[in-house]
C-alpha positions in Angstrom: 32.1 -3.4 -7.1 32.9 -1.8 -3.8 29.1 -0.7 -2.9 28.7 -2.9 0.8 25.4 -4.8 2.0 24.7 -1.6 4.3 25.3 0.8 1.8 22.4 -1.0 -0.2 19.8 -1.2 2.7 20.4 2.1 3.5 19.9 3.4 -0.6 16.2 1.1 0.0 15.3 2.4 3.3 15.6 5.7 2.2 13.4 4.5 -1.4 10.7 3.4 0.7 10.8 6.7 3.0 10.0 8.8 -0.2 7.9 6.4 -2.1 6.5 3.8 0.2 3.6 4.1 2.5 1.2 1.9 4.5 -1.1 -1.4 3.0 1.2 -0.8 -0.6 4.6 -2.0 0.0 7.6 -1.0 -2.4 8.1 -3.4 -5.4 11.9 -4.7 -6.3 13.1 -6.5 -9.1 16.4 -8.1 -8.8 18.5 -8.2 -12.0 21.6 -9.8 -12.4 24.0 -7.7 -14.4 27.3 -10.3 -14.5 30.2 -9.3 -12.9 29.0 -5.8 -11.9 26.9 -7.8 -9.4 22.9 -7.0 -9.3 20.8 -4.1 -9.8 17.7 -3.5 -7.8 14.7 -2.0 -9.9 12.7 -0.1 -6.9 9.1 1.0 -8.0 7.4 2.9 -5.2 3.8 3.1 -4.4 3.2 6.5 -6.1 5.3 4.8 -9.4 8.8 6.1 -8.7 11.4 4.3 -10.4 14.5 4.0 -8.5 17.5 1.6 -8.8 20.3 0.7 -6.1 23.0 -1.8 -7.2 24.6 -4.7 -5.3 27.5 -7.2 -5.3 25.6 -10.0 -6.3 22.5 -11.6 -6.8 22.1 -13.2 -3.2 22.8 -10.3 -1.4 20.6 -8.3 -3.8 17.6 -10.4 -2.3 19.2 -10.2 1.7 19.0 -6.5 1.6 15.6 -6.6 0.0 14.5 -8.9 2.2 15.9 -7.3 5.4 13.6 -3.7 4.6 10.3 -3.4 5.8 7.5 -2.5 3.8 9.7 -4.1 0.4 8.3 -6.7 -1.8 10.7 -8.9 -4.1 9.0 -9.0 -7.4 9.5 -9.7 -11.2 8.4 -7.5 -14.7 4.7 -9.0 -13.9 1.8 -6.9 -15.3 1.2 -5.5 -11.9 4.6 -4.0 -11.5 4.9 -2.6 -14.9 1.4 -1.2 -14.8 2.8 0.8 -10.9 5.0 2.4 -12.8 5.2 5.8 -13.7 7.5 7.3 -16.6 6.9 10.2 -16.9 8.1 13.1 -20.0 11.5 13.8 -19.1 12.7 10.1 -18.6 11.2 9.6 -21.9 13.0 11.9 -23.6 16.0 10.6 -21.9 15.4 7.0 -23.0 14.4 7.8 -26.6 18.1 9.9 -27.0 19.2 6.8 -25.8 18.1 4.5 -28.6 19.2 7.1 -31.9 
């Protein structure tokens, strides 16, 4: 996949500088995705989406684990409800689907 365990801390630490802040840590969801390795759903305290992918599933949850102010979550109601989608990735998504 060629994207290192450093590469992938770095691509969070720099998530949670823009999104993160104090008492509401940064949520990630750790999705397998075969042999491309694992992709990182980041949702940030003001509802950014961001994603950062990895080699694999266990060191998907090393580099989470390793960044300060990150959670490890899963598509519970409180994570989907942080979210914030707004117009212009809508419009992306639905010219996905046609």
């Amino acid at each position: 996949m060629g994207v290192s365990d450093q590469t992938t801390q770095k691509r969070i630490v720099e998530f949670v500088k823009a999104h993160g802040k104090p008492g509401s840590p940064v949520k990630a969801v750790v999705e397998p995705i075969g042999r491309a390795g694992a992709r990182i759903v980041l949702v940030g305290a003001d509802g950014a989406m961001g994603d950062v992918m990895a080699k694999d599933v266990e060191a998907a949850t090393k580099a989470v684990e390793a960044v300060d102010n990150v959670e490890q979550s899963e598509w519970d109601r409180e994570t989907i409800a942080g979210t914030k989608i707004g117009p212009a990735h809508r419009r992306k998504m639905a010219t996905m689907q046609s």
